[in-house]
C-alpha positions as CSV (number, residue, x, y, z in Angstrom):
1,X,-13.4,-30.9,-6.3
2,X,-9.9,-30.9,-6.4
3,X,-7.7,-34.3,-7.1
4,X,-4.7,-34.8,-5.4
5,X,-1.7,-33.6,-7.2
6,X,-4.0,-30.4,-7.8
7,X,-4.2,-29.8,-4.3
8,X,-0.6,-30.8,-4.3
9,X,0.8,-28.3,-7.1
10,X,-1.7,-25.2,-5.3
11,X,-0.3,-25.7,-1.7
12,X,3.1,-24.8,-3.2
13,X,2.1,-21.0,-3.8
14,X,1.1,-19.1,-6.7
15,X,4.9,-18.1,-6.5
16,X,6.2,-21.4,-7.5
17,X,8.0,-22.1,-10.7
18,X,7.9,-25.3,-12.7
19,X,10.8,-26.5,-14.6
20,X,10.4,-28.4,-17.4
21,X,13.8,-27.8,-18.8
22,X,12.2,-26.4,-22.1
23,X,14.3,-25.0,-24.8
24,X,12.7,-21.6,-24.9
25,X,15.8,-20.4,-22.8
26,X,18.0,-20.4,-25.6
27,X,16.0,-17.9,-27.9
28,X,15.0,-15.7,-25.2
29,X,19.2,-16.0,-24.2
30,X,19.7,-14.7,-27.8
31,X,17.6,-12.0,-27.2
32,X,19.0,-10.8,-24.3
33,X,22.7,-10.9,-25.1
34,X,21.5,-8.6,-28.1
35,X,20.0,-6.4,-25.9
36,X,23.0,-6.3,-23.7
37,X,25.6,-5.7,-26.5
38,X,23.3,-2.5,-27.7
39,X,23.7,-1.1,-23.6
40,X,27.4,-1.6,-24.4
41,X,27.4,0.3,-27.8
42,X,25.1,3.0,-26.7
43,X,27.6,3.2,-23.9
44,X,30.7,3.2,-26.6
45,X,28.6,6.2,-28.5
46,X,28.1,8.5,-26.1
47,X,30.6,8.1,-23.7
48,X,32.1,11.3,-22.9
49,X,30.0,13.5,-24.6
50,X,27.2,15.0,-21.9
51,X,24.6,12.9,-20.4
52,X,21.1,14.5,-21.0
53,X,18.1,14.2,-18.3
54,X,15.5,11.0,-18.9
55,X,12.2,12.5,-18.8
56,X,10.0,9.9,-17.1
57,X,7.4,10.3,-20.0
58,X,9.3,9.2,-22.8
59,X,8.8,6.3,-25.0
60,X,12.6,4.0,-24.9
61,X,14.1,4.3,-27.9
62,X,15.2,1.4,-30.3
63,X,18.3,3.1,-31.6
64,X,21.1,1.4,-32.1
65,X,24.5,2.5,-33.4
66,X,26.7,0.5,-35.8
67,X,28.3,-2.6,-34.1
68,X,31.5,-1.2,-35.6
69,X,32.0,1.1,-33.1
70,X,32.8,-1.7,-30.5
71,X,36.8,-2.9,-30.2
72,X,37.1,-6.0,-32.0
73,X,38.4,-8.3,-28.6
74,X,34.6,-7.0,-27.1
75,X,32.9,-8.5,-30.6
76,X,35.1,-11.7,-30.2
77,X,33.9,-11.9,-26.6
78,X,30.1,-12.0,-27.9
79,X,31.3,-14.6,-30.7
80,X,32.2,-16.6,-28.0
81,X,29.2,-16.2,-26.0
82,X,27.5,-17.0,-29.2
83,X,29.0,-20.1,-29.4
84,X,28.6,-21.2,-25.8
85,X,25.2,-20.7,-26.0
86,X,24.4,-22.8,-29.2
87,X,27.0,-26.0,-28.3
88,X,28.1,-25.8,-24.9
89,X,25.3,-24.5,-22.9
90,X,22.3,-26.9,-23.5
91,X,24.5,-29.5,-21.6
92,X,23.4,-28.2,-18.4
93,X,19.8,-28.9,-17.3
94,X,18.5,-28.7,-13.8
95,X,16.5,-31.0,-12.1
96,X,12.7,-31.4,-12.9
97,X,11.2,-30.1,-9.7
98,X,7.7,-31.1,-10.6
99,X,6.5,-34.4,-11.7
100,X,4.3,-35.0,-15.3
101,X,1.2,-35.5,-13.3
102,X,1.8,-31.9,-11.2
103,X,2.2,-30.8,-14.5
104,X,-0.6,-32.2,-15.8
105,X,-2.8,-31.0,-13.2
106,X,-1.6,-27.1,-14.0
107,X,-2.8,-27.5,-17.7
108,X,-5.7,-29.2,-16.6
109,X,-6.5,-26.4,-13.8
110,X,-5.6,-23.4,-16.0
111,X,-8.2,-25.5,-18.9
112,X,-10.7,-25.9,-16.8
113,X,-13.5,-22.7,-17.4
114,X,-15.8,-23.5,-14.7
115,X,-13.3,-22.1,-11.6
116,X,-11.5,-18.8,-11.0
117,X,-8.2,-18.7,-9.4
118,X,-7.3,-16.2,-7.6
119,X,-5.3,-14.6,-5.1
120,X,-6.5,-13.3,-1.8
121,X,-7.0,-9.8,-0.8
122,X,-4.5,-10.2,2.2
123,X,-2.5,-12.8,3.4
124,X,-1.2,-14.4,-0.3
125,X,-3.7,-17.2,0.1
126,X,-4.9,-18.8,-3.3
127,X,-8.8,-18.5,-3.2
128,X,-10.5,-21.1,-5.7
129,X,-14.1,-19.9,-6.6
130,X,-16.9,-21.7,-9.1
131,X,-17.2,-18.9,-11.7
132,X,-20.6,-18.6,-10.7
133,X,-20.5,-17.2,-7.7
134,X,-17.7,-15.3,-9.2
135,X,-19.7,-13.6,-11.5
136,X,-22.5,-13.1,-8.9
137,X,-20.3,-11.1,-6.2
138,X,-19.2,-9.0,-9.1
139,X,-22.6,-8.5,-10.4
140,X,-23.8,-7.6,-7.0
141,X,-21.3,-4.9,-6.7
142,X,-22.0,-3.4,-10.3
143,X,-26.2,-3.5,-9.6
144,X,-25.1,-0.2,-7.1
145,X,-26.9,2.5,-9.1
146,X,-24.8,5.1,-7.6
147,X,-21.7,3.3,-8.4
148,X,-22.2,1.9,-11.8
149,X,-24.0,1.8,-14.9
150,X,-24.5,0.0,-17.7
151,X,-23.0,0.7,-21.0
152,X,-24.8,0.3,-24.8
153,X,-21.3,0.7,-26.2
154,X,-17.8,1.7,-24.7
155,X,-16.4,5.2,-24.4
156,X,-12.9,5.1,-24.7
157,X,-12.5,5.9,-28.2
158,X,-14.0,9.2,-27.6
159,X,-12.0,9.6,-24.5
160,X,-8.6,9.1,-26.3
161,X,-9.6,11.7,-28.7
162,X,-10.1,14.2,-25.7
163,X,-6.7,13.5,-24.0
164,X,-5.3,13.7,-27.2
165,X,-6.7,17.2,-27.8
166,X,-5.3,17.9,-23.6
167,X,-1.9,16.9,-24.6
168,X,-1.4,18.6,-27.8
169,X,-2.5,22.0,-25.3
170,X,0.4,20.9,-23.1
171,X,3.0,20.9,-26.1
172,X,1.7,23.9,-27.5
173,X,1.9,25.8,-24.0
174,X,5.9,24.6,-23.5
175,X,5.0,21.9,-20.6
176,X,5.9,19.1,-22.4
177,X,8.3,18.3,-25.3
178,X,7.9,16.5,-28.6
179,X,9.0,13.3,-26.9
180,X,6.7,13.6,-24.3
181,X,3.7,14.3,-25.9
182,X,4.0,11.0,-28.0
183,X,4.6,9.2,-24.6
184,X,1.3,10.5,-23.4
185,X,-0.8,10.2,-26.6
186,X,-3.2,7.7,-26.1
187,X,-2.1,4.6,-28.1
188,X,-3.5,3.8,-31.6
189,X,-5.3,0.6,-30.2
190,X,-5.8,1.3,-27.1
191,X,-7.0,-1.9,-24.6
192,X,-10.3,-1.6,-22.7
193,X,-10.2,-1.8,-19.1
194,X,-11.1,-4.7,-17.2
195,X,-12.7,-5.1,-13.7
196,X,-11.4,-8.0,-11.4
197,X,-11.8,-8.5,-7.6
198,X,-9.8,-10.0,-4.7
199,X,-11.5,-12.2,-2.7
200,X,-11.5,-10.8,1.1
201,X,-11.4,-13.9,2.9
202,X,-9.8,-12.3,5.7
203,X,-13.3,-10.7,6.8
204,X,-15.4,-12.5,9.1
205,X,-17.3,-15.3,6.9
206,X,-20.6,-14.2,8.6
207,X,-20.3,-11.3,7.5
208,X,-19.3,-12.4,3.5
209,X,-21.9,-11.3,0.9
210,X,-22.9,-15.0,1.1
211,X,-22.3,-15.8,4.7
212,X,-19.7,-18.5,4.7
213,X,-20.2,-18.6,1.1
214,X,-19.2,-16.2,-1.2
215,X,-16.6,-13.6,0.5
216,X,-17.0,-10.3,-0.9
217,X,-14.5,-9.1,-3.9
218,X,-12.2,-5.8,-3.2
219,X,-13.1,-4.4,-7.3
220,X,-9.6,-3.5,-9.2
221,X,-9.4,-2.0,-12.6
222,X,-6.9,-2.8,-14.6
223,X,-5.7,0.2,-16.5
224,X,-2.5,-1.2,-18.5
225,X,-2.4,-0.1,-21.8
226,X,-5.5,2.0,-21.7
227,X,-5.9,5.1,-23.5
228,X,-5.6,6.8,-20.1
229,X,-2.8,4.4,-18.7
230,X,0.0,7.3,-19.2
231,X,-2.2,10.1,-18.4
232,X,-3.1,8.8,-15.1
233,X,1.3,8.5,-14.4
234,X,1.9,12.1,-15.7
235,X,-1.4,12.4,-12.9
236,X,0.0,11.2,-10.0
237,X,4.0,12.4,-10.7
238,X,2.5,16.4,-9.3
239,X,-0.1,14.4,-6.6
240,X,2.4,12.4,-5.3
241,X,4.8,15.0,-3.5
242,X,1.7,17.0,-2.2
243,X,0.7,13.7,0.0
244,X,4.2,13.3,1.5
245,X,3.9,16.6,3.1
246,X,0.6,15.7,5.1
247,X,0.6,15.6,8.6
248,X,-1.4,12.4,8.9
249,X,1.2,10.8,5.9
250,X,1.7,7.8,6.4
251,X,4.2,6.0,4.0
252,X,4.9,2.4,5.6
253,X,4.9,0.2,8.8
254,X,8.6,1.7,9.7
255,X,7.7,5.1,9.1
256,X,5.1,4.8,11.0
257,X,6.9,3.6,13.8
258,X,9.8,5.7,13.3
259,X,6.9,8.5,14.3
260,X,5.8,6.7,16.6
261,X,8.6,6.3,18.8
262,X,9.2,9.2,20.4
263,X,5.5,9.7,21.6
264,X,5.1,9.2,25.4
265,X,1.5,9.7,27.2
266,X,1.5,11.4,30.6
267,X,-2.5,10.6,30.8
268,X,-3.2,7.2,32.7
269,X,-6.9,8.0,31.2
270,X,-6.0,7.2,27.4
271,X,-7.2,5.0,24.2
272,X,-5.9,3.6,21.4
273,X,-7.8,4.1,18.4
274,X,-7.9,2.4,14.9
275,X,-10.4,3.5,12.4
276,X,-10.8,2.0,8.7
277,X,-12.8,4.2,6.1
278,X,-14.6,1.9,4.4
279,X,-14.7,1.5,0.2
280,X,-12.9,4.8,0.4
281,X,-11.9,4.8,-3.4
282,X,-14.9,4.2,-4.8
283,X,-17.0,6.7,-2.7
284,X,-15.4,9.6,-3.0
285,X,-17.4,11.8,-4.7
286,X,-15.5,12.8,-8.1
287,X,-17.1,16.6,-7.8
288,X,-15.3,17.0,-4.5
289,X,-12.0,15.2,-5.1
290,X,-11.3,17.7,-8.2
291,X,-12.1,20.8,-6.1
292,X,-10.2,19.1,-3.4
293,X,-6.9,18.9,-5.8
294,X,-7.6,22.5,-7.1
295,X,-7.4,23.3,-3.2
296,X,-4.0,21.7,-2.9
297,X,-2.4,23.1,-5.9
298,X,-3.8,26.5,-4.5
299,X,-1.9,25.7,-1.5
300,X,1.1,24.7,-3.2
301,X,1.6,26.6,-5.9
302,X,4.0,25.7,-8.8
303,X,5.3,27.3,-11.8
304,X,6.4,24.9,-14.4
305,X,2.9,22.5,-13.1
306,X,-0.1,22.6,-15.7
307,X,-2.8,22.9,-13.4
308,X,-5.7,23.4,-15.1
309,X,-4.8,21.1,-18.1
310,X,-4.1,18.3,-15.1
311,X,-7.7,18.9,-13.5
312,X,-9.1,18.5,-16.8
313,X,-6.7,15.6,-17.5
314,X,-8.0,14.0,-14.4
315,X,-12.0,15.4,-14.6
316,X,-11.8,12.9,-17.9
317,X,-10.1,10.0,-15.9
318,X,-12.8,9.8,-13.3
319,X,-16.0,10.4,-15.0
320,X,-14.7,8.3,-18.4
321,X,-13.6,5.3,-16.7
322,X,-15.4,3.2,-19.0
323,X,-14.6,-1.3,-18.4
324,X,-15.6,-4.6,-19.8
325,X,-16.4,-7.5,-17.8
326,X,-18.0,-10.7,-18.9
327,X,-18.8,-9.2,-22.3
328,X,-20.6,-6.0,-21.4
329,X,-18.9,-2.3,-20.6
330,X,-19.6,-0.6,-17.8
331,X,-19.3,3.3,-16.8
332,X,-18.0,4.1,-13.3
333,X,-20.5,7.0,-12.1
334,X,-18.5,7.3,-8.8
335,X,-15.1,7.9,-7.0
336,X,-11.8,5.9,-8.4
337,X,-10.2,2.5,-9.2
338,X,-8.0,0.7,-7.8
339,X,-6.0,0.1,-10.8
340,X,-5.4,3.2,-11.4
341,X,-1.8,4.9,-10.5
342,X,-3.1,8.2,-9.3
343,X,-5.5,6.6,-7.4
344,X,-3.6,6.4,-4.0
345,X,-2.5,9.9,-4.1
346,X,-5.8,11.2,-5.0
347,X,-7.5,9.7,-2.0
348,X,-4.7,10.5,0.5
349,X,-5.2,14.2,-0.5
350,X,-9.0,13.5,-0.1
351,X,-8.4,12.2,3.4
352,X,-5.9,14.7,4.1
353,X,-8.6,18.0,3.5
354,X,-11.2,16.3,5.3
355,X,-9.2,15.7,8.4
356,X,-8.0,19.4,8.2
357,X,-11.7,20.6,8.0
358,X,-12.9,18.5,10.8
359,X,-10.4,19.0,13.1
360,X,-10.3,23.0,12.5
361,X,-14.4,23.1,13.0
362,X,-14.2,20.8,16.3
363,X,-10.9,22.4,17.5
364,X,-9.2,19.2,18.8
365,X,-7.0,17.4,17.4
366,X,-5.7,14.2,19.1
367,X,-1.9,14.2,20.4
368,X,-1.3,11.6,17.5
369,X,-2.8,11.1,14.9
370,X,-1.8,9.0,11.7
371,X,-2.9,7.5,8.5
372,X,-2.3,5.1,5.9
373,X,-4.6,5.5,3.0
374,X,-7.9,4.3,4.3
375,X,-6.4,2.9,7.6
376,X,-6.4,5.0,10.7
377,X,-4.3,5.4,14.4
378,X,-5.2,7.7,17.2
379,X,-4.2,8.3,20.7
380,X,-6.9,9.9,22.5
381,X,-6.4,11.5,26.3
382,X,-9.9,12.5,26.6
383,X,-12.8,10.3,28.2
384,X,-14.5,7.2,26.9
385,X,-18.0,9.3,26.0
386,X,-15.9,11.9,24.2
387,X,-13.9,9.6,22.3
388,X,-17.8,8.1,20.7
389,X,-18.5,11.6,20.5
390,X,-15.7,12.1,18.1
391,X,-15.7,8.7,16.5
392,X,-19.8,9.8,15.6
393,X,-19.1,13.2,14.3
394,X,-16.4,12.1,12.0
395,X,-18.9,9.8,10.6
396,X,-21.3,12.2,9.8
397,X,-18.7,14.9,8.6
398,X,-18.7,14.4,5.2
399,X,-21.1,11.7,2.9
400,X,-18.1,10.0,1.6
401,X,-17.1,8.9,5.4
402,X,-18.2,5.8,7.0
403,X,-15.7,4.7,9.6
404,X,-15.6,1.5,11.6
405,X,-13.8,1.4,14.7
406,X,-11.5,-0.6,17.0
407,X,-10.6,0.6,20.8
408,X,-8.2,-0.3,23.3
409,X,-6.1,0.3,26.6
410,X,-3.5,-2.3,26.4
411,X,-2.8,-3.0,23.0
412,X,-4.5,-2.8,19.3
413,X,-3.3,-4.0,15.2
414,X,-2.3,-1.4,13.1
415,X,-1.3,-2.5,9.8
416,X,1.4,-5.2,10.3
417,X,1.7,-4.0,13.4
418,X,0.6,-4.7,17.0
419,X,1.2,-1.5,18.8
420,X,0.7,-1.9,22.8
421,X,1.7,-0.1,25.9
422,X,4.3,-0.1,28.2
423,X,4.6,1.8,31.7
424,X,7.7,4.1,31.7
425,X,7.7,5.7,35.5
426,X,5.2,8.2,35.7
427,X,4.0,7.4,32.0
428,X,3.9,4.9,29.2
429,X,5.0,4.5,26.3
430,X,4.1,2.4,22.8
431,X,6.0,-0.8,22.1
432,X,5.7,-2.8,19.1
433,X,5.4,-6.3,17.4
434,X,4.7,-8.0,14.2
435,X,1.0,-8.9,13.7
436,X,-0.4,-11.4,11.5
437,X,-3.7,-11.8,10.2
438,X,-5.5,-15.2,10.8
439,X,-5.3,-15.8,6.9
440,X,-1.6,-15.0,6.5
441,X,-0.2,-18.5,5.7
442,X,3.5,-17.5,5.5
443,X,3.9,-18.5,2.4
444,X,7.2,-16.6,0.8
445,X,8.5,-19.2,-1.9
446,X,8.9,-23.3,-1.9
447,X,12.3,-24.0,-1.8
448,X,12.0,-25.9,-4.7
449,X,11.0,-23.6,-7.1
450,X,12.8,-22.5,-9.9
451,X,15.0,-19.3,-8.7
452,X,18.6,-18.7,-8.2
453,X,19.9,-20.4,-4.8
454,X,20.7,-16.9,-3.3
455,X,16.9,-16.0,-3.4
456,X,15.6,-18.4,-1.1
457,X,18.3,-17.1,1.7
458,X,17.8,-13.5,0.5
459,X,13.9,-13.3,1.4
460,X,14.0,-15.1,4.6
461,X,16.7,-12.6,5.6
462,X,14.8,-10.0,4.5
463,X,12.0,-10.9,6.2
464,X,13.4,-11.6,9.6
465,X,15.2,-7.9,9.2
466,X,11.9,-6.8,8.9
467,X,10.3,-8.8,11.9
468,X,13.5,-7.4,13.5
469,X,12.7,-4.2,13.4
470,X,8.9,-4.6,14.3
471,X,9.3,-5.9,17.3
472,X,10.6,-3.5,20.2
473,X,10.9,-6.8,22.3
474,X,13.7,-9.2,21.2
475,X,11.5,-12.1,22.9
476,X,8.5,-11.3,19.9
477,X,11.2,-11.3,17.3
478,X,11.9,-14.9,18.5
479,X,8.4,-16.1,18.7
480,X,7.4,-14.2,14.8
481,X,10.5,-15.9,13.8
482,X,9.3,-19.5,14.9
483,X,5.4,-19.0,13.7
484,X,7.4,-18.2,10.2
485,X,10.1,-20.9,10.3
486,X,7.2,-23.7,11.2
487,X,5.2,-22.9,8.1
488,X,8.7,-22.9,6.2
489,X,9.7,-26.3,7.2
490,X,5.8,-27.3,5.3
491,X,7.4,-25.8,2.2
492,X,10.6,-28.1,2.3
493,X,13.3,-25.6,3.7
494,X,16.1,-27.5,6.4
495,X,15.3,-26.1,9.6
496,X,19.4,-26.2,9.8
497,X,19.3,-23.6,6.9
498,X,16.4,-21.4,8.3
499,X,18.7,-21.1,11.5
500,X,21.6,-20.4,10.4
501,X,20.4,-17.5,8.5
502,X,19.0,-16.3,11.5
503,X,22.0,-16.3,13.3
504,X,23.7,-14.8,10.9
505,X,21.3,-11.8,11.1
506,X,21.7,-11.4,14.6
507,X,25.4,-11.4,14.6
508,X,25.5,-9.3,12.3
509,X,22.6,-6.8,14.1
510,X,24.8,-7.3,17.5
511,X,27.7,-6.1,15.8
512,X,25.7,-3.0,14.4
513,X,25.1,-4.1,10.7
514,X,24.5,-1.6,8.2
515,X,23.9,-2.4,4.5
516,X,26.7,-2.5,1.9
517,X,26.4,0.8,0.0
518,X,28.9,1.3,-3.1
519,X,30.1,4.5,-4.4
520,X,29.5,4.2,-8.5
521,X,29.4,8.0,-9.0
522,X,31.3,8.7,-12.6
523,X,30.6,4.4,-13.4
524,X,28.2,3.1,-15.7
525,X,25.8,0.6,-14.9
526,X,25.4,-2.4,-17.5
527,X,23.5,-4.9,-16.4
528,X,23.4,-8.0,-18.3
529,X,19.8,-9.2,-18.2
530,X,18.5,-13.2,-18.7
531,X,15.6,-15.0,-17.7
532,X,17.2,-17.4,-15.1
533,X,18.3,-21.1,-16.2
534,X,21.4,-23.1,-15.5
535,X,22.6,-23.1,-19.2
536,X,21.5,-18.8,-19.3
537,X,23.7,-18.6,-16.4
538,X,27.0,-20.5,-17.7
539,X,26.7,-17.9,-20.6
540,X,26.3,-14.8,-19.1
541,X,28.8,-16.0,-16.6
542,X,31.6,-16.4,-18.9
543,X,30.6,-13.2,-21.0
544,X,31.2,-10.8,-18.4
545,X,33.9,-12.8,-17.0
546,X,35.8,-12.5,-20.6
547,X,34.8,-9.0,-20.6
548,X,35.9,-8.3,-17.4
549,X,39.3,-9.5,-18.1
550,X,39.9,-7.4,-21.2
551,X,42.7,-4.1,-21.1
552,X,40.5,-1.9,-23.1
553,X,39.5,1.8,-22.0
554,X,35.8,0.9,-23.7
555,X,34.9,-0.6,-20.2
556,X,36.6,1.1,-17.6
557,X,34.4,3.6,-16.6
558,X,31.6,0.8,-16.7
559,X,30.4,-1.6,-14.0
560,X,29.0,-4.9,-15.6
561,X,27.1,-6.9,-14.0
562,X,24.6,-10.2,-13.9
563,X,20.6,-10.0,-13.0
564,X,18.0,-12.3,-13.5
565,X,14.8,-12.6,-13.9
566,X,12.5,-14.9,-12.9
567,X,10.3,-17.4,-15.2
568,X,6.6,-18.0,-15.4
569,X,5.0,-18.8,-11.7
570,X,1.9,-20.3,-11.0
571,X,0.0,-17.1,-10.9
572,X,1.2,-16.1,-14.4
573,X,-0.5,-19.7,-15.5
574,X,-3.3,-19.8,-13.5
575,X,-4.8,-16.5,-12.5
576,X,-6.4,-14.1,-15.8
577,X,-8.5,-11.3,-14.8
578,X,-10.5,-12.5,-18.3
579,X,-13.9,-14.1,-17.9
């Protein structure tokens, strides 16, 4: 059981940041102003001279040129900042915004070995679980022979040693330079993977592994730092642009609707369909998702692409993806991980030469037909018997299918999304709303939490502009708007403040608002960096301020600029995906 202020600190959000007013800001404010200085003097160095193309498999470089090289008003201005930050600065301290006790009760939650924390699968609930049954979901999911199997020892030190061998072919055949082959080598320690789940409490609790009990666990592998970790982005950069050319391709709730829109149905006879493929990652079989990728590179064939060194590159990724988890490794026998980056792509193409096949072999294809990932939308104009018919033989088309089904006349989820129908003379069309799951608890940050004052404002605006453009009918904007705003006022925002940035929006909508795009072709960017704190932000202030204000050509072709990040938040404290 939970005490009080543990309850207390929870119901604030895994988002949340304490402030304890800790001195750590000023050494990780040192660090930052060096940082910033080095953008300025790699700016100084080559400026003018011709800017070479970034491969996105490089490792960053730590060279810095001589401080020398920067006027001496810009190396006074850092002095200063230097000195603001050692005897002015640590005169500003915000307010505590959590009491000893809530701060007691984090340490004493994040000590305490006999619960997991966790977020949930959907709807950015906190899930708190005994380790126990924890461990005995997990365990549940790894006892599927054809899934899983136990490990005597790990295999990733052998796997790095093949990759290695891969990537030295790519250097030798001219894919890759010298810079990118150290990106991609395996790292000389590499981590081992770990598996974690997400609790899906948004499935119905009779229907939990436990029945009202223990929900079942979505199983992620966390692949950071593997010896596979770069190989699996160098992966998905030639998968990726292969999925956007699908015809099913979905890549978001606006895109979707933006495809959506223009459909009209003539049919009075229609349904609308929803289909969910279920564990989709993990059963796709990895002998037909390799000849599946051969297919597309086939299809789309490119010169400067290494195909066969990518198949084998990604043969190794599925069949050697080796993880630890409470203390013994396991092998993955069977389809991929979430955790890994390809892993999206690779199952959209998956998806993508199934549908192709089925619907070439039945000959129909419905008037509209969509998908994202594992998630399904169909209009069908046939009869109700057919639609079964269809629903049924897709099911039995291929070994890695199982789909379950929603139908509907009047209006269905999809996504985020409630689409439903609207007559339009003769015919109808599709409108739109936003949808929200029973679990969804609104939560988008406390307003007393630890961030800059213009984030608070900036996310509810963001949000509404997204509820804005979900809803086809201003009257579901409205009501979306007060489901959110209610569960805002239970995280201490003014309802005074909540309004006003709504009105704001809509003004600004009304008068056709478009956002604020700046020309900075032939400019530099040079951000200035800091972890965010009241005395952090008094320095970096003033520093760009006194830069700023200097007549030197060094920093005219520049923009400089503040951005901040944000501190440690209750999920960084409290949720590890270590046992």
């Amino acid at each position: 059981m939970l005490t009080e202020t543990q309850s207390q600190i929870l119901s604030k959000g895994l988002k949340f940041i304490p402030n304890t007013n800790s001195r750590s800001w000023s050494r990780t404010l040192s660090k930052d102003l060096r940082d910033f200085k080095r953008r300025l003097l790699l700016h100084t160095f080559f400026r003018g001279k011709p800017k070479s193309v970034q491969s996105s498999f490089s490792l960053k470089s730590t060279w810095c040129p001589p401080t020398e090289i920067l006027e001496p008003q810009i190396q006074d201005a850092f002095k200063e900042a230097e000195y603001l930050r050692i005897q002015v600065a640590p005169q500003f301290r915000a307010r505590h915004n959590t009491s000893v006790a809530e701060m007691t009760a984090i340490k004493t939650l994040r000590a305490n070995t006999s619960i997991i924390i966790n977020k949930a699968d959907k709807g950015n609930n906190i899930v708190l679980q005994s380790k126990k049954d924890y461990i005995w979901e997990v365990s549940r999911q790894l006892s599927i022979p054809n899934h899983y199997e136990k490990l005597s020892e790990p295999i990733y030190p052998s796997t790095a040693l093949k990759i290695n061998r891969i990537v030295c072919q790519l250097k030798t055949a001219g894919y890759i330079t010298e810079r990118e082959m150290q990106y991609l080598r395996p790292p000389a320690n590499p981590k081992p993977r770990r598996l974690y789940t997400l609790p899906k409490i948004h499935k119905p609790p009779e229907q939990w592994s436990v029945p009202f009990c223990i929900p079942p666990g979505r199983p992620i592998i966390s692949d950071i730092d593997s010896e596979s970790y770069h190989i699996a982005e160098y992966i998905d950069h030639f998968l990726k642009p292969i999925t956007f050319i699908q015809p099913s391709y979905i890549k978001d709730s606006f895109h979707f609707l933006d495809k959506i829109k223009q459909v009209k149905i003539d049919n009075r006879d229609f349904f609308l369909v929803t289909c969910d493929v279920e564990s989709m990652y993990t059963n796709i079989n990895n002998t037909d998702g390799l000849k599946t990728v051969e297919f597309f590179f086939n299809r789309h064939p490119d010169a400067k692409r290494p195909d066969k060194h990518i198949l084998d590159l990604l043969n190794i990724s599925l069949n050697n993806n080796d993880f630890l988890f409470n203390g013994s490794f396991w092998l993955q026998k069977s389809g991929t991980a979430m955790g890994k980056i390809f892993a999206p792509s690779y199952a959209n193409l998956f998806m993508a030469k199934i549908e192709e096949d089925f619907f070439s072999i039945i000959g129909y294809r419905p008037p509209f037909y969509s998908r994202f990932l594992d998630d399904i939308f169909f209009i069908w104009t046939e009869s109700y018997n057919k639609l079964l018919s269809f629903i049924d033989l897709f099911n039995t088309f291929h070994r890695s299918i199982k789909l379950t089904h929603r139908i509907s006349q009047t209006e269905i989820d999809f996504l985020d999304i409630c689409i439903y129908t609207q007559p339009f003379g003769d015919s109808f069309n599709l409108g739109s709303r936003v949808h929200f799951k029973p679990t969804n608890t609104h939560r988008l940050l406390h307003k007393h939490s630890f961030h800059p004052k213009h984030t608070f404002a900036g996310i509810i605006k963001g949000q509404l502009t997204r509820y804005f453009r979900l809803c086809s009918d201003i009257t579901d904007f409205h009501k979306a708007t007060s489901i959110l705003f209610r569960e805002l006022r239970n995280m201490k925002y003014s309802i005074r403040f909540l309004y006003d940035i709504k009105a704001k929006l809509l003004k600004d909508l009304k008068n056709g608002y478009q956002p604020v795009t700046k020309n900075y072709q032939g400019l530099t960017l040079l951000p200035l960096v800091y972890t965010h704190h009241e005395s952090s932000h008094y320095v970096c202030r003033s520093l760009i301020d006194i830069l700023k204000n200097l007549n030197t050509e060094a920093l005219e072709d520049c923009i400089l600029f503040k951005a901040c990040r944000r501190n440690r938040n209750l999920a960084d404290m409290l949720i590890r995906n270590k046992i």
